[in-house]
N, C-alpha and C positions, 0 to 999 in steps of 0.2 A: 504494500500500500504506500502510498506518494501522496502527502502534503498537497502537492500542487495538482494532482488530479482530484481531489474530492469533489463529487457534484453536490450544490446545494440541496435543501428540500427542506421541508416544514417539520416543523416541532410534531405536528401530528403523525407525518409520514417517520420520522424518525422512535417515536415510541411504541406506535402501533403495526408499521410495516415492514420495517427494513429487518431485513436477515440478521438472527443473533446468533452465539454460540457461548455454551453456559464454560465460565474460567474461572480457576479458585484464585483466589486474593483478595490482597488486605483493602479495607474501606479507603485506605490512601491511595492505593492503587485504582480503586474505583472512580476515585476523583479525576485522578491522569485520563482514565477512559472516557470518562464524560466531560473532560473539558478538550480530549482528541478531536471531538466530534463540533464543539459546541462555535468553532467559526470567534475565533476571543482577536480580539485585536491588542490589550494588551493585558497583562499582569506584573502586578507590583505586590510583592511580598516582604515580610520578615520573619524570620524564623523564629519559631517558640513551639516547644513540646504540648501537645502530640501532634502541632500540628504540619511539624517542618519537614515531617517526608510527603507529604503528597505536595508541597511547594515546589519542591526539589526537582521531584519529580513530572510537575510544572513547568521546572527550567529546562528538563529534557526535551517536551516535545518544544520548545521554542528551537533548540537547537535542532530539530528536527523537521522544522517549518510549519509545526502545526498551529504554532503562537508567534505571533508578527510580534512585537515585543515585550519582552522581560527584565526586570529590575527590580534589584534589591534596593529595599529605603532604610534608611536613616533608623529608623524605630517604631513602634507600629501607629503610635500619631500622624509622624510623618508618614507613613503608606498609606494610611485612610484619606488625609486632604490629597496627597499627588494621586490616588484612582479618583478622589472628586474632582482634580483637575481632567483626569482625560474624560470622564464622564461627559461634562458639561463642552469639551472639545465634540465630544458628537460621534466620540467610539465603545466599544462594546470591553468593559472592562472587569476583570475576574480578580480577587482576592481572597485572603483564607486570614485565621488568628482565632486565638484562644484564650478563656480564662484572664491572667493579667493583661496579655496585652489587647481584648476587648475590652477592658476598665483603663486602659493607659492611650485607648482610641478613641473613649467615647463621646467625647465631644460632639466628633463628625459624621454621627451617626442619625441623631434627628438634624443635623444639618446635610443631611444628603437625602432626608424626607424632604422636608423644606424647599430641597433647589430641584425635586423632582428628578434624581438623578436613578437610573435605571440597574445600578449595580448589581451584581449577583456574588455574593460573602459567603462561603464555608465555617461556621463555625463548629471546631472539632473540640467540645468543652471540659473543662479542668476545674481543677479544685483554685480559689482565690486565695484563701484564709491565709493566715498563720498561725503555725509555724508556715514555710514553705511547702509545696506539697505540687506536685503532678500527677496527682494522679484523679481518675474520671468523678468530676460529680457536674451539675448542670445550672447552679445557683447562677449565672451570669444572663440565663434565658430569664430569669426575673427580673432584672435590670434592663433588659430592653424591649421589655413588654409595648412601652406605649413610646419606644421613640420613631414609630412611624412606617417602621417595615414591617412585612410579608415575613412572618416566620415558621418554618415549615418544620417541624422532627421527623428525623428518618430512625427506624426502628433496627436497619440493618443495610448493610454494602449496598444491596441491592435498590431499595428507595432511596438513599444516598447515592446514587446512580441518576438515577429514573426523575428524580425531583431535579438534580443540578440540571440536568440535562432541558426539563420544563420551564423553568424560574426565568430565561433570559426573555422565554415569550412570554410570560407573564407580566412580571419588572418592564417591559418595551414597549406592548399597546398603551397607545394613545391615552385611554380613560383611567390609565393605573399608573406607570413612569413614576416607579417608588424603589425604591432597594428592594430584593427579597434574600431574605439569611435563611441559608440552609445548616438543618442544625443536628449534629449527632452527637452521641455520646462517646468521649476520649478516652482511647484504646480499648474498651469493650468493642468498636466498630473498626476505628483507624487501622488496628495493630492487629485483627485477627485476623483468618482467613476464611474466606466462606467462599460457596458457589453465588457465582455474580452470571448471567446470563448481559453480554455487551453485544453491542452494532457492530460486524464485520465488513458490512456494507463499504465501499469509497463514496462515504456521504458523509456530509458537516451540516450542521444548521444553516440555512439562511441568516444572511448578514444583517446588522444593526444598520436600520437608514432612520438618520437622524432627522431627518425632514418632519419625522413621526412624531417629535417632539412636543410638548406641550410647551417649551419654553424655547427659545432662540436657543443654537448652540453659540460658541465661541470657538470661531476658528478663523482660516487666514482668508475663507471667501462671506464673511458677516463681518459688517463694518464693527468695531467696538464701541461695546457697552457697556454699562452696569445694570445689575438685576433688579437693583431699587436707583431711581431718578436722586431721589435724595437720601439720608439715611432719616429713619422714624422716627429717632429718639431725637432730631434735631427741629422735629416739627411736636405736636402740642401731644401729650399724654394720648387724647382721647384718640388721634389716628394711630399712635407705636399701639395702643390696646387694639384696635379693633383692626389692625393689618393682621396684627397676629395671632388672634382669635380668629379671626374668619381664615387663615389660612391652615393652622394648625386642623380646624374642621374640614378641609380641604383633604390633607393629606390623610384624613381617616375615612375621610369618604371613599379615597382613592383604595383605603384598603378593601371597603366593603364591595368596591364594584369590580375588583379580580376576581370574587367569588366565583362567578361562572365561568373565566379562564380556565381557575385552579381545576372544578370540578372535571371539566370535560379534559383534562391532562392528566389528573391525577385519580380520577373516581371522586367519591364520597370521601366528605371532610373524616367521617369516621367508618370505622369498620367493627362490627360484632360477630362474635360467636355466642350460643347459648344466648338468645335475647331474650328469653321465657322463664328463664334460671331469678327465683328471688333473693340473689345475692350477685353483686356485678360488681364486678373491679373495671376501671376506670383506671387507663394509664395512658404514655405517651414513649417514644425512644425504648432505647433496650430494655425499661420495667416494665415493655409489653413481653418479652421474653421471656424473663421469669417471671411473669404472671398465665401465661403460657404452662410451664412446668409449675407451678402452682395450683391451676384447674386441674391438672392431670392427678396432681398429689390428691386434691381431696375430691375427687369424683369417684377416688379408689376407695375412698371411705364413705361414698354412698350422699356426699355434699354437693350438688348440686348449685353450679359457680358459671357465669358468663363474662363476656368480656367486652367492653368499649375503650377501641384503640381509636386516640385522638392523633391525625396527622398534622394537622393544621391549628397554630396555635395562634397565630394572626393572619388569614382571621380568624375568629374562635367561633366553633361551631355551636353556638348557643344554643338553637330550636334544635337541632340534631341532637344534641346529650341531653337536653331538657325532655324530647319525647323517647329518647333509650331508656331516659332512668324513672320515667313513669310509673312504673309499676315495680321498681325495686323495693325491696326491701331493708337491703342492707348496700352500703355501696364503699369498696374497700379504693383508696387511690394512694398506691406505691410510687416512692419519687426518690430519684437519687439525686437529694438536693437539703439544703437544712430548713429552708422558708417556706419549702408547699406549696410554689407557687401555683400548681395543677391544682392542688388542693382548693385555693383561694377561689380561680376562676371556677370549677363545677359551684364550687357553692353558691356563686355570687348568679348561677342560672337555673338553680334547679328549687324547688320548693321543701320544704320540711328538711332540712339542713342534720337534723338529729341523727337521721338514718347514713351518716358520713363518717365513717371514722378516716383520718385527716393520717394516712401513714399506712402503712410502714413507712420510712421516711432512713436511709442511710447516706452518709455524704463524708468529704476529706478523702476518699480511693476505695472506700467498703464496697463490699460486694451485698448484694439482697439474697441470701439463699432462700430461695421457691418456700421454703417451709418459714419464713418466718411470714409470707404472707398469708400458709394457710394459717396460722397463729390467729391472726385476724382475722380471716374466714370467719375461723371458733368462735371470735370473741374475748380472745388476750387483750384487755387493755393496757399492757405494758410494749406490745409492737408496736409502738407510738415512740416517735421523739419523745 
């Protein structure tokens, strides 16, 4: 296969038609194969655990021709504003970061909601706290709940695939032109290996045409501009309030009107097993996994356990897990994170909030073994934070 022979074709022809073949490898490797495909014009990285080998390997296919250009920045601050700068130039730009250094980035995060910029981010997520720590928990998916992107959990290699590869058309129409952050859990997905079914096909995505824009780009054929005439804080209170309240509203609209991009690329915001079952776990990322070997544990024991796997965490699937969990009874949500952040949203959509126990709940590199969520199943109120 040749770089320079790839024929283009559509996000849909790319996930529904073109010839795959199933290859074992790690979630970072996953990434390489879906940004082979995905037509990037550039990528600008910095390296940070777990998430500097799929970068890396990033910089291969550029040497490779399959990424027009590559560059390492300065520190992950600096790599978030220079992909806002090639954004807003009016090219199609991929980046990845984890843990601190999406807290050492976050400034330019609802400011790449804000300027409308189409970016598509890996984040491959790690433990923040201290002491020091690398290893998997998800606590940073709750810090950027509402700065403006499309945030999607991938539960394994393979939706981590399948989403990266969807997000550029998503993030690119017209009605939406928002970041979308692809989001997994670090080295539970990164660093294993799994069967991955990829496009063998010599096909890339169709290209980014910024015409599509909902804002001017900035390049060398648009005269130059500024994106505010003047700045708002140099004019009266009441316009800097109500610039940025109606835009801020702007940008969340934009999240809700991908909704029918997302579904018809990706299926249903969520997915069930057991919907009839009066006890329902309620997860998202790898705690669908071992909630997975959880049901199997106590169905053995004659417990009767269903499942709602949340893909889509912005948007959030409100009337869908509000009419899943109808009729539950009991409603268990396992998170490898210390805040609950899942926890917080089902609660904030569902009714009678009582039938919730808020956990299992492990984080700082813990693993969930399957049995402490049948614990909960029973009714351990100590499988709680």
């Amino acid at each position: 296969m040749s770089a320079k022979n790839l024929k283009e074709v559509s996000t849909e022809y790319m996930l529904f038609k073109a010839e795959r073949e199933e290859q074992f490898m790690t979630g970072s490797e996953a990434v390489r194969e879906a940004i082979r495909r995905s037509n990037i014009d550039m990528s600008i990285v910095y390296p940070i655990t777990p998430q500097s080998e799929s970068s890396h390997l990033v910089g291969d296919l550029y040497a490779e021709g399959y990424v027009k250009e590559y560059l390492r920045g300065e520190n992950e601050f600096a790599v978030m504003s220079e992909v806002a700068g090639g954004a807003m130039a009016g090219i199609r730009m991929f980046t990845a970061t984890c843990g601190p250094g999406t807290l050492r980035a976050f400034e330019n995060f609802p400011m790449w909601s804000g300027a409308r910029l189409p970016i598509v981010i890996a984040f491959m997520t790690r433990a923040i706290n201290a002491p020091l720590s690398i290893q998997p928990d998800n606590i940073e998916m709750s810090m950027l709940l509402d700065t403006g992107m499309i945030m999607l959990h991938a539960e394994n290699a393979q939706e981590f695939y399948d989403m990266l590869l969807m997000s550029f058309s998503v993030a690119e129409r017209t009605s939406v032109h928002i970041p979308v952050g692809v989001f997994v859990d670090g080295f539970f997905v990164t660093h294993t290996r799994q069967k991955v079914k990829v496009v063998i096909e010599d096909v890339k995505l169709q290209g980014y045409d910024p015409a599509m824009s909902p804002t001017p780009t900035i390049d060398m054929e648009t005269p130059p501009f500024r994106y505010m005439k003047d700045p708002f804080v140099m004019k009266s209170n009441y316009v800097s309030y109500a610039a940025h309240a109606s835009w801020q509203q702007e940008c969340m609209a934009s999240i809700e009107r991908a909704r029918p991009y997302i579904k018809a690329l990706m299926g249903d915001f969520i997915e069930r097993e057991n919907p009839g079952a009066p006890i329902q776990i309620v997860a998202s990322g790898t705690a669908v996994s071992q909630s997975r070997a959880a049901i199997k544990m106590a169905e053995s024991e004659g417990i009767e356990v269903g499942l709602v796997k949340i893909k889509s965490i912005r948007p959030f699937p409100a009337e869908e897990v509000k009419k899943a969990l109808a009729t539950a009874q009991k409603i268990i949500v396992p998170e490898f994170n210390r805040v609950g952040w899942l926890a917080r949203e089902v609660a904030s959509v569902i009714p009678n909030n009582d039938r919730m126990v808020k956990g299992p709940r492990v984080f700082g590199g813990m693993t969930m073994p399957p049995d402490v969520i049948v614990k909960a199943i029973k009714g351990d109120t100590r499988c709680g934070v």
